[in-house]
C-alpha positions as CSV (number, residue, x, y, z in Angstrom):
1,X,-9.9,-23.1,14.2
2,X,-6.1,-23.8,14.9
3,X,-4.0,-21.3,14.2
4,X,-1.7,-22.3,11.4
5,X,1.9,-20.7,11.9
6,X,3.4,-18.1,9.0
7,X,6.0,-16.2,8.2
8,X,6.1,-12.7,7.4
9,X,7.1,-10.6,4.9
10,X,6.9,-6.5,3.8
11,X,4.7,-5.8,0.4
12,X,5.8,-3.1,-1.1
13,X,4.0,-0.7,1.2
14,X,5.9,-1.4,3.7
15,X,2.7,-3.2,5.3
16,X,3.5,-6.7,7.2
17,X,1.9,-9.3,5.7
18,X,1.9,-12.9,6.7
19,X,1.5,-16.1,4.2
20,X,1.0,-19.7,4.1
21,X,1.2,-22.5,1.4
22,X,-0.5,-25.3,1.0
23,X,0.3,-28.6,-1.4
24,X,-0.8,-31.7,-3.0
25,X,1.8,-34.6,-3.2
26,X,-0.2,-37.0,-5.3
27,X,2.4,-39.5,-5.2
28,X,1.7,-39.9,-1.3
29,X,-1.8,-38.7,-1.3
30,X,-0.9,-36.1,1.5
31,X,-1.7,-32.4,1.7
32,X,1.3,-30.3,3.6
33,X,1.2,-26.4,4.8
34,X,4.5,-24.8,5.1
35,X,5.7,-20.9,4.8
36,X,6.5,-20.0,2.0
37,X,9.9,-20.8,2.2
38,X,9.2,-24.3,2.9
39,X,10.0,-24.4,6.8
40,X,7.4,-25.1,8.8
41,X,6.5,-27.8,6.9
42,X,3.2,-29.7,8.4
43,X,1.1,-32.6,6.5
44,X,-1.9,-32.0,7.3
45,X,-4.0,-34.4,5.4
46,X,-3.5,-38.0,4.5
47,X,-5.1,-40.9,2.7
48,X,-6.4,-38.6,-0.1
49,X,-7.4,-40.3,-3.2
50,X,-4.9,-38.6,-6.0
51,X,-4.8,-35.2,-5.1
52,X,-5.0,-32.6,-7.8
53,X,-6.7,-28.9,-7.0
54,X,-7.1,-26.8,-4.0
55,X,-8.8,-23.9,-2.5
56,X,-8.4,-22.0,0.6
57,X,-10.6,-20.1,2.6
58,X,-8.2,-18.5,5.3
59,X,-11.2,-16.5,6.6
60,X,-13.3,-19.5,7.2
61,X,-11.0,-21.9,8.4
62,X,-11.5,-24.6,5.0
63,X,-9.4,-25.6,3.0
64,X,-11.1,-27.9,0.0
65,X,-9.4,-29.8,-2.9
66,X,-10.1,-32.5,-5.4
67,X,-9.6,-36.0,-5.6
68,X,-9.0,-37.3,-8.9
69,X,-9.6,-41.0,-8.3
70,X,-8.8,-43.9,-10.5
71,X,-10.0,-42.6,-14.1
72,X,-11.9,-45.8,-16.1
73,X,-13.6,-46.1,-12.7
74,X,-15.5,-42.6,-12.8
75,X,-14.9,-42.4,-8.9
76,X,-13.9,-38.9,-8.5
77,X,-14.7,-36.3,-5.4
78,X,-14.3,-33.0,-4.1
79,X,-13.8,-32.4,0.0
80,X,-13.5,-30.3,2.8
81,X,-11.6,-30.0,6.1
82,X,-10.2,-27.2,8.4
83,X,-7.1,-25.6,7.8
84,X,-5.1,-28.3,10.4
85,X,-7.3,-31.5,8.0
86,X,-9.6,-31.9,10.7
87,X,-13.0,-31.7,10.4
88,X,-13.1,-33.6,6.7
89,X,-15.9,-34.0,5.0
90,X,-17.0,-35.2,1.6
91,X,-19.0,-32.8,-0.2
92,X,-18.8,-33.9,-4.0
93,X,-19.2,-37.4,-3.6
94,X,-17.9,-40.1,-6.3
95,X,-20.2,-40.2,-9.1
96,X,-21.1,-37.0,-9.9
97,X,-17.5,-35.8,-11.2
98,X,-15.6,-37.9,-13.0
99,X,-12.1,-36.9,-12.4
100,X,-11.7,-33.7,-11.1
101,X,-8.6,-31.4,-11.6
102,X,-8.1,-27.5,-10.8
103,X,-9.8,-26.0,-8.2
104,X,-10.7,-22.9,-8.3
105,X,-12.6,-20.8,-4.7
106,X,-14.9,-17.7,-5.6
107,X,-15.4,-17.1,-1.8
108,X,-17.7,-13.7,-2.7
109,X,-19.8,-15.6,-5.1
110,X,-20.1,-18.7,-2.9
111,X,-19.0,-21.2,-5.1
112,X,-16.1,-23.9,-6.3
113,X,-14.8,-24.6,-10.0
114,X,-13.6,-27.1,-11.4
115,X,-12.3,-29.0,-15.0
116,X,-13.5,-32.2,-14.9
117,X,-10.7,-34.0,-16.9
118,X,-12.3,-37.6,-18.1
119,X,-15.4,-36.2,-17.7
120,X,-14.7,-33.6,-20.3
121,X,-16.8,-30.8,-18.4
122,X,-16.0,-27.2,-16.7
123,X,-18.2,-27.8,-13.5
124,X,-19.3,-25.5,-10.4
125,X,-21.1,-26.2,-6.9
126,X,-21.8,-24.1,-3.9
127,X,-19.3,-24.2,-1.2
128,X,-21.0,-27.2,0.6
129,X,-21.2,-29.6,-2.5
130,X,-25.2,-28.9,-3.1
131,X,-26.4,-27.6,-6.7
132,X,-23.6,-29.3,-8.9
133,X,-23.8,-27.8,-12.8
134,X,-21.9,-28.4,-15.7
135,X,-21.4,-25.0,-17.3
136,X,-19.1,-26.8,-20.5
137,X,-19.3,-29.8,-22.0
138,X,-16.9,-31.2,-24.4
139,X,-18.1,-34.4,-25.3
140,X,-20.1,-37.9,-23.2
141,X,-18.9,-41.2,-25.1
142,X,-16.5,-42.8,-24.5
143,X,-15.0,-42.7,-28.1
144,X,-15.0,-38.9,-27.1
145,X,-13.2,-39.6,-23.2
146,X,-10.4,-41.0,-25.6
147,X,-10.0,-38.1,-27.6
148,X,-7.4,-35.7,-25.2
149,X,-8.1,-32.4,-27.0
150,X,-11.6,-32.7,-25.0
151,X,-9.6,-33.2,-21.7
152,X,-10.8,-29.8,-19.2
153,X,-7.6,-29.8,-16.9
154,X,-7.1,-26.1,-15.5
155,X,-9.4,-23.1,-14.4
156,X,-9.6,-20.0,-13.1
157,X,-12.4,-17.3,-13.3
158,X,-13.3,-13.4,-13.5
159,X,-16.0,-12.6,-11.4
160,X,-16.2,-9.3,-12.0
161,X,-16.5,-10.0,-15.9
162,X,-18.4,-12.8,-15.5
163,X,-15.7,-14.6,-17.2
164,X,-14.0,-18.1,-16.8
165,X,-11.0,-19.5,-18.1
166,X,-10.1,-23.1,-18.7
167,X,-7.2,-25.5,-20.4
168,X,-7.4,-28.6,-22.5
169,X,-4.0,-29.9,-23.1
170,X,-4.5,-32.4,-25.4
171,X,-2.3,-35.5,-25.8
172,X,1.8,-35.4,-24.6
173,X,4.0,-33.2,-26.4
174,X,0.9,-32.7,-29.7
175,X,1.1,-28.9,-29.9
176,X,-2.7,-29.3,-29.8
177,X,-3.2,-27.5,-26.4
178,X,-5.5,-24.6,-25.7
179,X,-6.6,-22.1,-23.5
180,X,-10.5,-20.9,-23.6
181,X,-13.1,-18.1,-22.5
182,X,-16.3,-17.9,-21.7
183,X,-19.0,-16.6,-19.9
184,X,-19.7,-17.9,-16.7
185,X,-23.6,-18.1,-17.0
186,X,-24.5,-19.6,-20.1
187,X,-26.3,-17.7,-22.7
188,X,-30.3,-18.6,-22.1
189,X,-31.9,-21.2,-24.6
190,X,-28.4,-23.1,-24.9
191,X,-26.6,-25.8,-23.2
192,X,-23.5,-26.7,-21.5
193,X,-22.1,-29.0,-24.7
194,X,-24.0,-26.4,-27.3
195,X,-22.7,-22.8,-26.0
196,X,-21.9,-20.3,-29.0
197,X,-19.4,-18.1,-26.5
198,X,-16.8,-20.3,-26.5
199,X,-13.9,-18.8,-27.8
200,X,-10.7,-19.3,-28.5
201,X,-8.0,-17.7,-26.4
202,X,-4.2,-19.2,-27.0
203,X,-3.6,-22.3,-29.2
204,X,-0.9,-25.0,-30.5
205,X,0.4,-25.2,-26.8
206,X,2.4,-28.2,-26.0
207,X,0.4,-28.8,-22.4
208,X,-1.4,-26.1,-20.9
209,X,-1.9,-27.1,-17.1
210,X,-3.3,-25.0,-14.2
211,X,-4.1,-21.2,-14.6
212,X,-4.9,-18.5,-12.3
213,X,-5.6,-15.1,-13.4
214,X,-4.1,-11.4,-12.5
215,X,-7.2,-9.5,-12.7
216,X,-6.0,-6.1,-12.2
217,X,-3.7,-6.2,-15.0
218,X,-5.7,-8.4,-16.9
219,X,-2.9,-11.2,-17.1
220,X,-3.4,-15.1,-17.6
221,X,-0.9,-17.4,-15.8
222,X,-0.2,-20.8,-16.7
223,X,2.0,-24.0,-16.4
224,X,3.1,-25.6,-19.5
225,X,4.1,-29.8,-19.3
226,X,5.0,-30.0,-22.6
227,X,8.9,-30.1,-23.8
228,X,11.1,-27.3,-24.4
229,X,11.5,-24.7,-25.5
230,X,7.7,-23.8,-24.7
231,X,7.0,-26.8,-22.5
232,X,8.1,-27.5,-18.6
233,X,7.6,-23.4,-18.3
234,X,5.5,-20.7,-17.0
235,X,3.9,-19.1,-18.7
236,X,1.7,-15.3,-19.2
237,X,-0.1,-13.1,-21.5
238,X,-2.5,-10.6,-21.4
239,X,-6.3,-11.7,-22.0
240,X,-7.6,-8.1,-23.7
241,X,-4.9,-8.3,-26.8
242,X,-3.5,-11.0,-29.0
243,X,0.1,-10.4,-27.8
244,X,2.3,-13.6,-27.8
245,X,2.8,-15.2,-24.4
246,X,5.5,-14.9,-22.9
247,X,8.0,-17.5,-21.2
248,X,8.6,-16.6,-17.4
249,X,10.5,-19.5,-15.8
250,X,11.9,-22.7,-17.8
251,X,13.0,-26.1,-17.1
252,X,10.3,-27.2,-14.8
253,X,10.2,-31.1,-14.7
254,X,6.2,-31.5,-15.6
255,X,5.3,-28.3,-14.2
256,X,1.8,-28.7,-12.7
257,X,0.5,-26.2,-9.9
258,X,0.5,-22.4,-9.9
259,X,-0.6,-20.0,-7.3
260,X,-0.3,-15.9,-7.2
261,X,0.5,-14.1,-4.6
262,X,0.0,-10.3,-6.5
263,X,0.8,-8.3,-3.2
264,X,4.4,-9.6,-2.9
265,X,4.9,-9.6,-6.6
266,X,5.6,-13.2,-6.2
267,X,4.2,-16.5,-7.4
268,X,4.5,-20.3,-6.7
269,X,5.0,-23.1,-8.7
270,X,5.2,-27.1,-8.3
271,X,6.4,-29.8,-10.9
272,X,5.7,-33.5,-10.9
273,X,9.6,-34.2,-10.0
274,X,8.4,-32.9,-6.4
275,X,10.0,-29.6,-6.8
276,X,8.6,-26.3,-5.5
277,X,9.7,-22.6,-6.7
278,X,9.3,-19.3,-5.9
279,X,9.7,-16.5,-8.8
280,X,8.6,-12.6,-9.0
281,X,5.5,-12.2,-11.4
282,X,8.2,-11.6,-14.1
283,X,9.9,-14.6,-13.5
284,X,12.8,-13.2,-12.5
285,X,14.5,-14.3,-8.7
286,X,13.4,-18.1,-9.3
287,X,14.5,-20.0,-6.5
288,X,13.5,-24.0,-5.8
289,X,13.5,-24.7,-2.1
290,X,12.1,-27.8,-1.9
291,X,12.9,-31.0,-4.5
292,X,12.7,-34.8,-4.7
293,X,9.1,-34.2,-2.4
294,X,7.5,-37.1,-4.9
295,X,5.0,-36.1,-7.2
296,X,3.6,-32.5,-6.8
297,X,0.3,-31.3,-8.2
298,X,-2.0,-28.4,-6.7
299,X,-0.7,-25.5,-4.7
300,X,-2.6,-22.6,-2.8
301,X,-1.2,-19.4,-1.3
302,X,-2.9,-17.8,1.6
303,X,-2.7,-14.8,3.4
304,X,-3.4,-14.6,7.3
């Protein structure tokens, strides 16, 4: 495994801790590591195939992301490769995900998630790509592919609940976004487009995006895309109560990828205008330090 270079910061117990970004530029289809300051900056993958989600496994040496492929031709996939972008490796192939979005790693449980946008389905497969399910289905014709409320874009999950969390943002700017909860195993005698524990969480959103999930403190994360004032933000609410959600950071240009880094009270953000941001959990200290980087979808924090 190379050894990927990182800068180092102090978490609030003094401790030294070290921290490494990684994101997608769709636009080139290129994956870059950098600290998370942006120096360092390293692409480490090219010739990806629209580049949306991404997981890291620091531990392992993997990192693994989606590939969203050219939608009407239902040629989406999922890969692998070490932490430098050797070592790649297919391990959803095209035709069994449609077009693939958010990416979420349950390293502890041994599998991937992901929303399945065109494809209208929350899906899961074990780290090598074997045993692909559909846990949610939100519709298979093509009359329904054209209907964007059924669009599954973002993801994260609770493992300890046995929850998980996904978006569909519905058409530009509609209002007709949501946020949903489920299970993660569904209840027995029902399927994938059939589940009764579907509910509900936030809705009328102008474009909920990517999500992650502070599970401490019970706190949902997400990206808006829609316009002002609730669009182009990030944004958080609490998943146990039915408190409004509140606006952390505005004025994103498209904002797309979110990642969390809860030790240094910090998170990450990147827009499609190729910007990338660095806030505290309460959105306070913003800063962008990169911009103009072309068009910027999925990004991952790691610890080393």
């Amino acid at each position: 495994m190379t050894v990927v270079q990182a800068t180092q910061t102090k978490a609030s117990s003094g401790v030294t801790r070290s921290g490494r970004l990684f994101v997608l530029e769709l636009s080139g289809d290129r994956i870059h590591s950098m600290n998370p300051d942006g120096s360092d900056r390293k692409t480490i993958v090219t010739d990806c195939r629209f580049p949306d989600g991404i997981g890291v496994d620091f531990e392992a040496g993997h990192i693994y992301w989606t590939n969203m492929g050219i939608p009407n031709l239902d040629d989406g996939s999922i890969e692998r490769a070490d932490l430098d972008g050797k070592n790649r490796k297919v391990i959803v192939p095209q035709g069994v995900t449609y077009t693939p979005k958010q990416l979420h790693l349950d390293k502890d449980g041994g599998k991937l998630y992901w929303c399945d946008r065109e494809g209208m389905r929350v899906m899961r497969a074990n780290l090598d790509g074997s045993q692909v399910e559909t846990l949610v289905e939100t519709g298979c014709s093509n009359k329904d592919r054209g209907d964007q409320t059924r669009w599954c874009v973002g993801i994260t999950i609770d493992p300890k609940l046995g929850k998980i969390y996904w978006t569909q943002k519905g058409p530009d700017n509609a209002g007709l976004g949501r946020i949903f909860r489920a299970n993660i195993e569904i209840p027995k005698g029902e399927t994938p487009a059939n589940r009764s524990d579907i509910e509900v969480l936030f809705d009328r959103l102008p474009e909920p995006i990517d999500l992650e999930l502070d599970r401490a403190n019970h706190v949902l994360y997400w990206t808006d895309r829609g316009d002002p004032p609730r669009g182009n933000t990030v944004n958080r609410a609490p998943i146990d109560t039915k408190a409004e959600p509140e606006i952390l950071v505005t004025h994103l240009m498209e904002g797309i990828g979110i990642a969390l880094d809860m030790p240094g009270n910090r998170m990450f953000i990147t827009d499609f205008a190729g910007s990338v941001y660095s806030a505290d959990l309460d959105g306070k200290n913003e800063r962008n330090f990169l911009y103009a980087q072309g068009n910027l979808t999925g990004i991952a924090y790691a610890e080393v």
